[in-house]
N, C-alpha and C positions, 0 to 999 in steps of 0.2 A: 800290542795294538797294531791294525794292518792300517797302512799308509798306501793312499790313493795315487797310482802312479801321475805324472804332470798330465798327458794327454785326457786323463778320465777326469782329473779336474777341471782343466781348461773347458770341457763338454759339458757337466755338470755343471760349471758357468754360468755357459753361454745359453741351456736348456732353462734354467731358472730365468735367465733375461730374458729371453724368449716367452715363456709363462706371463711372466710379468707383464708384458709387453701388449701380450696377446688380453689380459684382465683390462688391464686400463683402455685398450681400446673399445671392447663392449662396455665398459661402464659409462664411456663418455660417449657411446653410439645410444645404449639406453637412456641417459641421461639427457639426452635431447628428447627421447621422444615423450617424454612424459612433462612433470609442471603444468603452469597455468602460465598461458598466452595473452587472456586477457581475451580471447574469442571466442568466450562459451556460448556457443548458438542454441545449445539444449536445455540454455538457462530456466527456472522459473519460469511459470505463466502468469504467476498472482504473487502481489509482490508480498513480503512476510509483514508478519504483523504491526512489526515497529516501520515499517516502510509505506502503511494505511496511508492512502488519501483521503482529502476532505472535498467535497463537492459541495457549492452552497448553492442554497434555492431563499429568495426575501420574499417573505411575505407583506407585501403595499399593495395599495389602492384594490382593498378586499381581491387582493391575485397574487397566485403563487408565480414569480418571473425566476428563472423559466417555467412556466407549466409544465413542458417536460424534457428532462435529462437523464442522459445516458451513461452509465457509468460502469465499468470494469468490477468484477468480483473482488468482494474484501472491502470499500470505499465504503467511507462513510458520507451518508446526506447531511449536511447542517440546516434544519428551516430555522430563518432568524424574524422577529415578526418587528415588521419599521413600519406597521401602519398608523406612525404617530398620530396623536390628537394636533400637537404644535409641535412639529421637527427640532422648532430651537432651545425646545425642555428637554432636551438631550444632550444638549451641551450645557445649558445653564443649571439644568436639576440636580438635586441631593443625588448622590452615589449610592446612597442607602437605600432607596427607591427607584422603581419604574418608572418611565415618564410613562401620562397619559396617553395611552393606545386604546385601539378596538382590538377585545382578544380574539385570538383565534386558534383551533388546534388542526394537528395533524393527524389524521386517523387512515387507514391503510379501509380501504372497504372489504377487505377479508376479514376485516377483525384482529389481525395479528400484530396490531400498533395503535395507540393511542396515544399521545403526547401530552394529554391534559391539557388546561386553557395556556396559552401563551400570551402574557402581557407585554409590554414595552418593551426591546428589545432581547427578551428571552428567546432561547433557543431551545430546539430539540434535535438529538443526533438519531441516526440509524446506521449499525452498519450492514451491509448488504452481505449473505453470504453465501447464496443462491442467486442461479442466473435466473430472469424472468421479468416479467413486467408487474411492476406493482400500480394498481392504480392507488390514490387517497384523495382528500376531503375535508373540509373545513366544517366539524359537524354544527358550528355556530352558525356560519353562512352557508348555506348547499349549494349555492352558485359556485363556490369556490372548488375546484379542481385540479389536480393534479397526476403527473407520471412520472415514476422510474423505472428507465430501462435500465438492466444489470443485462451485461453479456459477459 
């Protein structure tokens, strides 16, 4: 078995320290330049699905308030219809029932939505997933109008 004279070990050493040396520095030079800072500016433009927003529009005194709103890709519209008959049979009336309203619905004048009649405070969702402007409609009232701007 040959044995490594002193001087070629002491080298052999201090070459492996050196090695060593030289790994851990790039790995903790690489190691910064990577992870998550918390600065993603390339983030997302639309936020994911579980992260939807809701936009609401009430439907009172035969008007959709706001008439018109503007809302980001992905959001959903909520029309909710408060055009009670007596405001206060909404807090006194059966759970089980509507209170007395004038119904009304939502209809998209393209035709790609119809929300059926909306009684007392029923609701209709949309969610937007194209940018554009929608106009709609109350096909019970035709006075009644509305817009959503999606950008």
């Amino acid at each position: 078995m040959s044995r490594l004279a002193p001087a070629t070990a002491r080298c052999s050493w201090r070459r492996a320290a050196l090695v060593f040396l030289v790994l851990l520095a790039a790995s903790v030079a690489l190691g910064a330049c990577g992870g998550d800072d918390g600065n993603d500016i390339t983030g997302p433009t639309t936020p994911p699905p579980d992260e939807v927003q809701v936009s609401t529009v009430s439907i009172q005194d035969l008007a959709y308030d706001p008439p018109t709103i503007t809302v980001p890709v992905n959001n959903q519209v909520e029309w909710t219809n408060k055009d009670l008959d007596d405001p206060e049979s909404a807090i006194t009336g059966s759970p089980d029932s509507s209170p007395p309203a004038t119904e009304h619905t939502v209809v998209f004048d393209d035709g790609s939505y119809d929300s059926g009649p909306l009684e007392g405070l029923a609701t209709a969702t949309f969610t937007f997933l194209e940018p554009g402007t929608y106009a709609y409609h109350c096909s019970i009232h035709s006075s009644m109008t509305g817009t959503v701007v999606v950008t």
